[in-house]
C-alpha positions in Angstrom: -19.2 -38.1 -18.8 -16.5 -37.2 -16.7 -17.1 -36.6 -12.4 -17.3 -33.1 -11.1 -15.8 -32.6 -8.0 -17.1 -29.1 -7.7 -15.8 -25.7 -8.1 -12.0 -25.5 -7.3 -11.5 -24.3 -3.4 -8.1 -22.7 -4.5 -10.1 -20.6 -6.8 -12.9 -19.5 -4.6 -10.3 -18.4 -2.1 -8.4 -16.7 -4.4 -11.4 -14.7 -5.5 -12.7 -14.2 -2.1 -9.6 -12.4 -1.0 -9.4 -10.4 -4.7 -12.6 -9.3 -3.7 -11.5 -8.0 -0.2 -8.4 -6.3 -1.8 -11.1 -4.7 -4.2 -13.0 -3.2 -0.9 -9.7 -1.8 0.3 -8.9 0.1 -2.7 -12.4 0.8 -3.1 -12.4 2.7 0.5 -9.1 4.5 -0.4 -10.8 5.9 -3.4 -14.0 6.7 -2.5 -12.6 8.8 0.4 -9.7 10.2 -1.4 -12.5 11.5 -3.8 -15.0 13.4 -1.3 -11.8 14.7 0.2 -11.1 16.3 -3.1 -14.4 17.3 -3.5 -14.6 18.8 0.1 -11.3 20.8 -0.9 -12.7 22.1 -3.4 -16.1 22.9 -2.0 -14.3 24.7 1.0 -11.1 25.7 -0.9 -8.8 23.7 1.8 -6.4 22.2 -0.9 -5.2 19.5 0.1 -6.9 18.7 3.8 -9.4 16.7 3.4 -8.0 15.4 0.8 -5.3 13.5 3.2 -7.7 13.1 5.5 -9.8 11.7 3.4 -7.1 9.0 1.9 -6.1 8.4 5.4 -9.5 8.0 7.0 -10.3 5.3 3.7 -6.7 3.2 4.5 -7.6 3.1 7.7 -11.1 2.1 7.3 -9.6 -0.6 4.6 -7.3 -2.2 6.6 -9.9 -2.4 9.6 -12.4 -3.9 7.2 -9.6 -6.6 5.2 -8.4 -7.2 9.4 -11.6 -8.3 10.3 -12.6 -10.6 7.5 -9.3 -12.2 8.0 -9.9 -12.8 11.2 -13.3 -14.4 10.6 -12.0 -16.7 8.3 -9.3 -17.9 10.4 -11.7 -18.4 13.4 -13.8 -20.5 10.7 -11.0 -22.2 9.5 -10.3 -23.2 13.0 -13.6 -24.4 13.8 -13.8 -26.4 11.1 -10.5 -28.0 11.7 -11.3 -28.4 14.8 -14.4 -30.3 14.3 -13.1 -33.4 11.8 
């Protein structure tokens, strides 16, 4: 048959940063939700809900920040090793 090179690196990056944008809106929601539940526990419409959607951007961006960072450090490392 025909060689395999392997799994397409475009691809696999593309994913891997799909599934960081997926954590991000994944934070947003999950706190925008126990805001809204907290609201409504404590009848403080809308507090913790924009605290809630705040804290989770916040927490988002910090976490999508970070595992950028890593892979431009191993990015860097590997470049610099060839």
């Amino acid at each position: 048959m025909g060689d395999n090179p392997g799994p397409n690196p475009g691809m696999a990056l593309g994913q891997k940063y799909f599934a960081v944008g997926l954590k991000f809106a994944a934070g947003i929601v999950v706190f925008s939700l126990a805001g809204i539940w907290l609201d409504r526990r404590l009848g403080m419409i809308p507090l913790f809900t924009l605290v809630g959607t705040l804290g989770g951007a916040v927490l988002g961006f910090l976490s999508v920040y970070r595992d950028v960072k890593r892979d431009e450090q191993a990015a860097r490392d590997r470049s610099g090793k060839k």
